[in-house]
C-alpha positions as CSV (number, residue, x, y, z in Angstrom):
1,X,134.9,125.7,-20.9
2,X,136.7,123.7,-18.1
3,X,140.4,124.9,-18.7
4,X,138.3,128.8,-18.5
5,X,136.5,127.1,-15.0
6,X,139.9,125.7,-13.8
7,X,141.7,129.4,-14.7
8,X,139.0,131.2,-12.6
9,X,139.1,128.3,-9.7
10,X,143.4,128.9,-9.9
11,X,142.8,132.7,-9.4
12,X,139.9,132.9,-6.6
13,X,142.5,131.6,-3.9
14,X,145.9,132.5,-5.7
15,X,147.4,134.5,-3.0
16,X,146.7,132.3,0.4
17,X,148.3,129.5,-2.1
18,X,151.7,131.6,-2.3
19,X,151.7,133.9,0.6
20,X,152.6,132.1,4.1
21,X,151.6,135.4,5.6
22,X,148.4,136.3,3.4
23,X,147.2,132.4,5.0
24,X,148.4,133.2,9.0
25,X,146.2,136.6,8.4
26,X,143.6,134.7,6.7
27,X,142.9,131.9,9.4
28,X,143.1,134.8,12.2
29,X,141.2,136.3,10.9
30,X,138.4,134.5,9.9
31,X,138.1,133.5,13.8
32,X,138.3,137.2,14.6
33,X,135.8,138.8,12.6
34,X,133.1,135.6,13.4
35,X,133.3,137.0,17.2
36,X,133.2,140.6,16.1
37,X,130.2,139.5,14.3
38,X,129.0,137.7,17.2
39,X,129.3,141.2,19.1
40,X,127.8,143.0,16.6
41,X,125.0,141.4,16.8
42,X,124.4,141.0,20.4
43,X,125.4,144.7,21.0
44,X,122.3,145.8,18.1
45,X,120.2,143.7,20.4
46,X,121.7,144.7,24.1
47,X,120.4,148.5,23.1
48,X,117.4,147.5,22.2
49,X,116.8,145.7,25.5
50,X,118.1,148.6,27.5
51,X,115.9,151.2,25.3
52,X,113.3,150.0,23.0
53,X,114.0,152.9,20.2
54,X,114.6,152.5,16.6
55,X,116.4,155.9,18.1
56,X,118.7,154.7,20.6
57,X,120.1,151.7,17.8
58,X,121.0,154.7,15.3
59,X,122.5,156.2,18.5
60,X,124.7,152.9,18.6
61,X,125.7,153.7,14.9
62,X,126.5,157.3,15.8
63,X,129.1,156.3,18.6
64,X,130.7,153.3,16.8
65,X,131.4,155.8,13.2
66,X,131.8,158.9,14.4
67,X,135.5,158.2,14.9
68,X,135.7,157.6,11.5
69,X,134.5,160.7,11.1
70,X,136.3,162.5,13.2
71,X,139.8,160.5,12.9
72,X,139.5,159.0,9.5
73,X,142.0,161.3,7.3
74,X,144.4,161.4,10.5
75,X,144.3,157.3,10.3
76,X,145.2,157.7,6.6
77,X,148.4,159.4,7.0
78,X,149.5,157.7,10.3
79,X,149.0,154.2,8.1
80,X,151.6,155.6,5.8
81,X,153.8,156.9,8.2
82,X,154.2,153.5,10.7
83,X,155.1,149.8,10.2
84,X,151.6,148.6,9.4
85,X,152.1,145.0,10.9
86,X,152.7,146.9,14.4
87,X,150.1,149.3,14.1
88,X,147.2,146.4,13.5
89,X,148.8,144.4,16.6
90,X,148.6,147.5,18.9
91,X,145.1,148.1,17.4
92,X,143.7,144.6,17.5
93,X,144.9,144.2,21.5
94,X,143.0,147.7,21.7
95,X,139.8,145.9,20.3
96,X,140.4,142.9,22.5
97,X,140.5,144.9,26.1
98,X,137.5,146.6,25.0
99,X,135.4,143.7,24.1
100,X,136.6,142.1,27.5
101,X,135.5,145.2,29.3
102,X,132.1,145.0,27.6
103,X,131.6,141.3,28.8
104,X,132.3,142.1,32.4
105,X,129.9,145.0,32.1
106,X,126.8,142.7,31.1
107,X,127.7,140.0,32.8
108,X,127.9,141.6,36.3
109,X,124.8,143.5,35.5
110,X,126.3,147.3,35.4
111,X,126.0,147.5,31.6
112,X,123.9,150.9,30.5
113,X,123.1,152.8,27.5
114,X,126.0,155.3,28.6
115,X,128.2,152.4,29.2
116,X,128.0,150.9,26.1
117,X,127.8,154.0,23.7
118,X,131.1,155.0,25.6
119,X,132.8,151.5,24.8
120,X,131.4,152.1,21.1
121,X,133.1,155.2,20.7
122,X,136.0,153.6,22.1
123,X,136.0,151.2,19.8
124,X,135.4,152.7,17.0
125,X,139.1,155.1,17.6
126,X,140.7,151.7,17.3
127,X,139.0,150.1,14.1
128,X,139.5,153.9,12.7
129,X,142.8,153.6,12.5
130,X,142.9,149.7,12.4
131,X,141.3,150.0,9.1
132,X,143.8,151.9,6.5
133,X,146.6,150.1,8.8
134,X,145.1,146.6,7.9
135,X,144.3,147.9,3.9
136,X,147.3,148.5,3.6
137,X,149.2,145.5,5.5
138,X,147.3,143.7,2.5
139,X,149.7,145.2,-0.2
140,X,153.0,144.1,1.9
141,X,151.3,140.5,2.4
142,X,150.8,139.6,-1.4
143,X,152.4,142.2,-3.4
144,X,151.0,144.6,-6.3
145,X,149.8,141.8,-8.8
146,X,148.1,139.8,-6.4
147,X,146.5,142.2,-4.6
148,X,142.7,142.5,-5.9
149,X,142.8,139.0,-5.5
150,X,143.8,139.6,-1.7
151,X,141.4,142.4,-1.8
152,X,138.4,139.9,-2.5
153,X,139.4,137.3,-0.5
154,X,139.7,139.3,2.9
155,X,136.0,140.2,1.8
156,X,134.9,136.4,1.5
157,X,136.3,136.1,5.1
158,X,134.7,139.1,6.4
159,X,131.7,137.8,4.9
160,X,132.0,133.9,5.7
161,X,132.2,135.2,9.1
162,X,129.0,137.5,8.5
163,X,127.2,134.4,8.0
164,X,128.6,132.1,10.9
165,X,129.0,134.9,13.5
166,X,125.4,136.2,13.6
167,X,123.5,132.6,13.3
168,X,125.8,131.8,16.7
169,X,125.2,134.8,18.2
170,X,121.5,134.7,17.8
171,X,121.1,131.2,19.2
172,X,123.5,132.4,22.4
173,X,121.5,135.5,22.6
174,X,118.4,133.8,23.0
175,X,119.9,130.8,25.6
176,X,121.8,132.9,27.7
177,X,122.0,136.2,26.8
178,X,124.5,138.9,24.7
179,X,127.4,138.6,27.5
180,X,128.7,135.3,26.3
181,X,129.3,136.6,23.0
182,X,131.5,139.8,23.8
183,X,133.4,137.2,25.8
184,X,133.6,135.3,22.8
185,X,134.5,138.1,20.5
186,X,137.6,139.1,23.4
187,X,139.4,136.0,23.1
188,X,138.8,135.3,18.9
189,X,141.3,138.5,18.8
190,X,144.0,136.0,20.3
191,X,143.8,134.5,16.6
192,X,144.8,137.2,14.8
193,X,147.3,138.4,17.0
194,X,149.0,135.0,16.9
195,X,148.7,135.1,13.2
196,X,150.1,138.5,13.2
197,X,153.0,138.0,15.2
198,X,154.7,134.4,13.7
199,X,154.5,136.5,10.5
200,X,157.9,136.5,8.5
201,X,158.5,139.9,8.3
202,X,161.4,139.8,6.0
203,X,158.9,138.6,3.5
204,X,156.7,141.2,3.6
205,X,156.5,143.5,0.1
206,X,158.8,146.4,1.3
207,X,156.3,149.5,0.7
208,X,158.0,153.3,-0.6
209,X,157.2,155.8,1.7
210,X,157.8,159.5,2.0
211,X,158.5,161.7,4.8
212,X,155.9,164.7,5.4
213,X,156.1,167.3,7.3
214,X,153.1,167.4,9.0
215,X,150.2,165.3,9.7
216,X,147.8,167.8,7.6
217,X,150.4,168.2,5.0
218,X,150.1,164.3,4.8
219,X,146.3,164.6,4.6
220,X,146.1,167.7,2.0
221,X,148.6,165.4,-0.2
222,X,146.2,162.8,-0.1
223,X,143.2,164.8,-1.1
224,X,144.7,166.6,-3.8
225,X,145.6,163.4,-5.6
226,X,141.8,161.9,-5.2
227,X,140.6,165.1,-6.5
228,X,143.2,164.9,-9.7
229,X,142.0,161.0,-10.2
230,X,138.2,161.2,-12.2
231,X,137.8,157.5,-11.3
232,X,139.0,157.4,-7.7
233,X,136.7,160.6,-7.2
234,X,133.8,158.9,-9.0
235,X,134.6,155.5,-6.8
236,X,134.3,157.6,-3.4
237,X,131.1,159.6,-5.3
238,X,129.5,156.5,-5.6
239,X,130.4,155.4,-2.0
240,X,129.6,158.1,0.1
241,X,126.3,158.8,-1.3
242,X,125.0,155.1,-0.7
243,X,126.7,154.3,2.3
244,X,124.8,157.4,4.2
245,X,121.2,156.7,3.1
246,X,122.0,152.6,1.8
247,X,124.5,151.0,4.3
248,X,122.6,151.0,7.5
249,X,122.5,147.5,8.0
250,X,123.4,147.4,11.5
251,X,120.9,149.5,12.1
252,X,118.1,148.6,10.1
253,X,118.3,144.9,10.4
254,X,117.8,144.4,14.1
255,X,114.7,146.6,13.3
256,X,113.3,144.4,10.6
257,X,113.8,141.6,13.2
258,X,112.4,143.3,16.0
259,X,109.5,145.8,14.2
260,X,108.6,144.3,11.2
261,X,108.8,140.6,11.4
262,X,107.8,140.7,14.9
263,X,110.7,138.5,16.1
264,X,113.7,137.7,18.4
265,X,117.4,137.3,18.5
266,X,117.2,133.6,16.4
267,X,115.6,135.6,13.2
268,X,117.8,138.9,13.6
269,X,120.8,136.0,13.7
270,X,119.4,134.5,10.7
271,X,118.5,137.7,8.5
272,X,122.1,139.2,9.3
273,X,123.3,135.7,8.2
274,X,121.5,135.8,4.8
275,X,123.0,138.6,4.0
276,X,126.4,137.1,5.1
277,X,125.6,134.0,3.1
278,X,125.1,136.1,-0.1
279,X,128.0,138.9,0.7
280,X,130.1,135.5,0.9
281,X,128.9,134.6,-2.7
282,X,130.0,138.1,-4.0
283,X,133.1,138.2,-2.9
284,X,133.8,134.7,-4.3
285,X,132.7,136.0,-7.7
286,X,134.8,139.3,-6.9
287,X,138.2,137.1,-5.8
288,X,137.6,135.1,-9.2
289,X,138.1,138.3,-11.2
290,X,141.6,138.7,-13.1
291,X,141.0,142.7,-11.6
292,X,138.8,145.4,-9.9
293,X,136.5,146.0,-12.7
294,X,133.7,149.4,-13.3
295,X,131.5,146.8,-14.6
296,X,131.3,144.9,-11.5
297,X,130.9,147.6,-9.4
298,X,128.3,149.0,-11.5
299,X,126.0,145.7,-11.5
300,X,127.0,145.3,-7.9
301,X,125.2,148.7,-7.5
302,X,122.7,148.4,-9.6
303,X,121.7,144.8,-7.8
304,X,121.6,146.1,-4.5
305,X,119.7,149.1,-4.7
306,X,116.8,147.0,-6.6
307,X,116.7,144.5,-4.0
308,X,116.5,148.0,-1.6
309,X,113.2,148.3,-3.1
310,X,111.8,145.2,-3.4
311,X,112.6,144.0,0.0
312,X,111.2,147.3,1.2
313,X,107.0,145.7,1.0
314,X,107.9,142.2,2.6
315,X,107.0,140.9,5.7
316,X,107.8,137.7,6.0
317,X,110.5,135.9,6.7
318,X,111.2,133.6,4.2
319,X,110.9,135.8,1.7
320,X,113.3,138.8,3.6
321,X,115.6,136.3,3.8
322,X,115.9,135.3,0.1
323,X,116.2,139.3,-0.4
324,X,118.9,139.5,1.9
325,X,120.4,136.8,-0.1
326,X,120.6,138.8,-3.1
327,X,121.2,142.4,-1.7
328,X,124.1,140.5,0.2
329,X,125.5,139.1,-2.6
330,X,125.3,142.5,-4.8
331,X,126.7,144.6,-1.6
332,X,130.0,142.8,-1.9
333,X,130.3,142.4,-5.4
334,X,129.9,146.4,-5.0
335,X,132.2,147.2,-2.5
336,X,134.8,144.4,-3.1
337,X,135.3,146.2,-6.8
338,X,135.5,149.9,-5.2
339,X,138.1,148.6,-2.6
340,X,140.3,147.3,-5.5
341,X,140.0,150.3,-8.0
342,X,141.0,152.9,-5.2
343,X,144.1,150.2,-4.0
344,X,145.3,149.5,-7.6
345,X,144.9,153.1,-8.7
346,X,147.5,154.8,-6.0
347,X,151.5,155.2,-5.7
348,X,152.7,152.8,-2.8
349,X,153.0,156.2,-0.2
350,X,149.3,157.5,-0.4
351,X,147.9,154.2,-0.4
352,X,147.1,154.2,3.5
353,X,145.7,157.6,3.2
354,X,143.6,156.8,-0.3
355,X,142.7,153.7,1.6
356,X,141.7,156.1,4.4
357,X,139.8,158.4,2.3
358,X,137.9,155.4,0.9
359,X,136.7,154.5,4.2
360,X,136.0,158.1,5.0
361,X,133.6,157.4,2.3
362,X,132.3,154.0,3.4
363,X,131.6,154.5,7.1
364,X,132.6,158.9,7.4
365,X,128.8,159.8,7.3
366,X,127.7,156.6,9.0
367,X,126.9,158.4,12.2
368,X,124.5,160.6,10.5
369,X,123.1,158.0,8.2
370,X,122.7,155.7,11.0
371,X,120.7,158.5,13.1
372,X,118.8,158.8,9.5
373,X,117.9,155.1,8.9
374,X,116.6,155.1,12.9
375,X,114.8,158.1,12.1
376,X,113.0,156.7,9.2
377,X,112.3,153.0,11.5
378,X,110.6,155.2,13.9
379,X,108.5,157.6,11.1
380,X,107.8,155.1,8.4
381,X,108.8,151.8,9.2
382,X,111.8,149.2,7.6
383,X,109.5,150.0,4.4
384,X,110.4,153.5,4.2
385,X,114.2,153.0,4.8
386,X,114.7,150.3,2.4
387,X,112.5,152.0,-0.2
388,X,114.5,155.4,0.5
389,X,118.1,153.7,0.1
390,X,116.9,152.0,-3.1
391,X,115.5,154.6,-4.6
392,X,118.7,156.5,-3.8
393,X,121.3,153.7,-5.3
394,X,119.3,154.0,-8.7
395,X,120.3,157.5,-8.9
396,X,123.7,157.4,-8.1
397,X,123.9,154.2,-10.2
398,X,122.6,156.6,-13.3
399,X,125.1,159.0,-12.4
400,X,128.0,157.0,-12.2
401,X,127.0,155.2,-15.8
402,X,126.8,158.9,-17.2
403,X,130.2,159.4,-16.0
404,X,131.9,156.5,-17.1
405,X,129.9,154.8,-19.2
406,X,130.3,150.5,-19.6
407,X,128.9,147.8,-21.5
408,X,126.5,145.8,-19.0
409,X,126.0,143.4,-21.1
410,X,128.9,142.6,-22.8
């Protein structure tokens, strides 16, 4: 039983062990996405201050996803067409400007709804094609056999920072207001770009690429193959339905905070840091995994859509938080598994538009969901929308074990 403990504590952080780039993008990153999460946060919050509308927050989804939308399949093929170290650096100092431009809004006092749905949109067109460019760095960091474990790691960042990020960003928010943190979240970026540039690039995994000739030729390619792959279409199946009615945290969170619970900043920071807390849990369990597994997604599924619909009754915030906890934890042990099946499951030249397709899938129909989940706030309540997205992961969950059947319980 120890040597089996010891094996899985050797593989959880294999790759920032063996990989001097895998650790510079590591530690920028983990400084990066805590101010992004800091922004998050306080930009959920700014809207509802300028608006006071369940509406006007899925309006704040809309702007920040519809360039995924829009853009996402592009993104895919110019990932596999440009050095990907380059592309995140140009994409990254695009982020940074943006989030500096948001501070000086709010602090000077000229921030407005406009305003900030415009630098949303903005910002999403640069984390639409910073995404399948950063995806796909990943591979050339670590290398083929290492990369699920890379895969699972970047989520335990992005999820460590989900759980530091919001709890400071809700105790700024309520001493001095949501400026600080986009000036915060401008200057973390400096981390990453640091990281990014004392990178050893002759030690990066060379990657095979092909010439196309044209940017929807590149895009038709890429389709064709996720159509010919059962699993990789089931994976963006399973994705696509419960990121549009399930994944509307950003929405529905502040909501809960605000709405339900009857609240401020401090308990929207602490709820969004619950579920940090547990995403950080499943992505520990997910980076311990020899590989992506169908099993793991499935219970990661099957987890978060029944703590969709227990959570949905609760009012307090104790007991929202412990939920959070859970759904958190089943989220990433979801999404962590999907990531890695699509990754592993693609030729070395399609990965960045696979890669893109998957996140097509994860955030493509956000704008709509996010309009959705706001929707059902203002109709029904948090009730309603947690209810509806659990109710909706079940399904899915029985369609996907009727497709590719596994043993839960072996």
């Amino acid at each position: 039983m120890t040597e089996q403990l010891l094996a899985l504590n050797g593989r959880t952080f294999r790759s920032l062990r063996y990989h001097r780039n895998y650790r510079l993008y590591f530690t920028g990153q983990v400084i990066s996405v805590s101010g992004t999460w800091m922004q998050n946060v306080a930009l959920a919050w700014l809207v509802i201050q300028l608006s006071h509308s369940p509406l006007a927050v899925g309006a704040l989804a809309f702007c920040r996803f519809v360039p995924f939308t829009i853009l996402g399949l592009v993104a895919g093929v110019v990932a596999d067409r440009l050095d990907n170290r380059r592309l995140v650096i140009c994409t990254q100092s695009s982020s940074m400007l943006l989030s500096a431009a948001l501070a000086g809004l709010v602090l000077s006092g000229s921030a407005t709804l406009t305003l900030v749905f415009v630098v949303a949109v903005l910002s999403g067109v640069a984390q639409v094609f910073d995404s399948p460019g950063r995806q796909a760095l990943t591979y050339q960091l670590v290398g083929g056999d290492e990369l699920p474990n890379a895969i699972a790691l970047n989520s335990s960042l992005f999820n460590m920072s989900r759980v530091v990020g919001p709890a400071i960003a809700g105790v700024l928010i309520a001493a001095v207001g949501v400026g600080l943190c986009f000036a915060i979240n401008a200057a973390s970026f400096l981390a990453v770009l640091a990281g990014l540039l004392l990178m050893r690039t002759h030690e990066l995994y060379p990657v095979r690429r092909r010439p196309q000739a044209t940017v929807l030729a590149g895009v038709r390619e890429g389709l064709a193959y996720a159509r010919r792959s059962p699993d990789i279409r089931l994976v963006l199946v399973i994705v696509t339905v419960v990121s549009t009615v399930g994944f509307n945290f950003n929405v529905i969170l502040p909501l809960l905070a605000s709405s339900t619970l009857h609240s401020g900043p401090r308990t929207f920071g602490i709820l969004s840091a619950c579920f940090g807390l547990g995403a950080l849990g499943g992505a520990l369990v997910s980076a311990s995994l020899a590989r992506a597994s169908w099993k793991a997604l499935v219970i990661g599924l099957l987890g978060f859509s029944a703590a969709m619909l227990v959570l949905a009754p609760l009012h307090g915030e104790v007991s929202c938080g412990a939920l959070l906890v859970v759904l958190g934890g089943s989220f990433t042990l979801m999404t962590a598994n999907a990531n890695g099946l699509v990754q592993t499951g693609v030729p070395d030249h399609l990965r960045g538009r696979l890669m893109s397709l998957y996140l097509f899938a994860f955030v493509g129909l956000a704008p709509l969901g996010g309009l959705i989940a706001g929707w059902l706030v203002q109709v029904g309540g948090t009730s309603l929308a947690f209810g509806l997205a659990g109710i909706t992961g079940l399904a899915i969950a029985a369609y996907a074990l009727r497709e590719r059947p596994v043993q839960l319980h072996a």
